[in-house]
C-alpha positions, 0 to 999 in steps of 0.5 A: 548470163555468166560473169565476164571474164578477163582472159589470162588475169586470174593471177593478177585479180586473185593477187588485187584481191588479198591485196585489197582485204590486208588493206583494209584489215592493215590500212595499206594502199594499192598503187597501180602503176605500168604503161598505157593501155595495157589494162590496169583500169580494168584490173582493178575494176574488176578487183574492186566488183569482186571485193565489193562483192565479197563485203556484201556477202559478209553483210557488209552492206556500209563497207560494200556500198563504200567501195563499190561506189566507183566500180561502175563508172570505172566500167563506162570509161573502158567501155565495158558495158557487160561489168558495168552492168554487173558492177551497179546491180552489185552496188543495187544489193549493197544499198546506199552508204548513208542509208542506215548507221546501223549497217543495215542490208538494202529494205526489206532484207532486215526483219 
């Protein structure tokens, strides 16, 4: 099955994206502002799985768990069953946030 997509947003998501790594990296903040209903739920929903994402794949496992934590939940209240789905099998590869001081990949991944 492919990754939905939101059609029309690529500007957007990439630009949610940098935003997002210099926070981290500079201790900035996203603040989401515009009128009702025209997306910014999902916007940033889908910018927090595509961060999240990313953190993992760095083996970030702490950092991903961390900030994928509400990307699911934040999928359910739009009704987008699809990314949620997606959001809490990326949540599954990171693990649990508190599992390992170490920043320790999900069991078994470790040798």
């Amino acid at each position: 099955m492919a990754a939905p997509q939101l059609i029309g947003r690529d500007a957007e998501v990439g630009a949610l994206d940098e935003l997002f790594i210099r926070g981290r990296v500079q201790g900035q903040a996203v603040v989401r502002t515009g009128e009702p209903g025209i997306g910014k739920s999902a916007l940033l929903a889908v910018a927090g799985l595509a961060y999240g994402g990313w953190l993992r794949r760095q083996h970030r496992y702490r950092e991903a768990s961390e900030a994928l934590h509400a990307v699911p939940e934040a999928f359910d209240r739009i009704g987008a069953v699809t990314w949620a789905s997606l959001a809490r099998a990326e949540l599954n590869a990171a693990g649990t946030a508190g599992r390992d001081p170490q920043n320790c990949p999900p069991p078994g991944a470790c040798r």
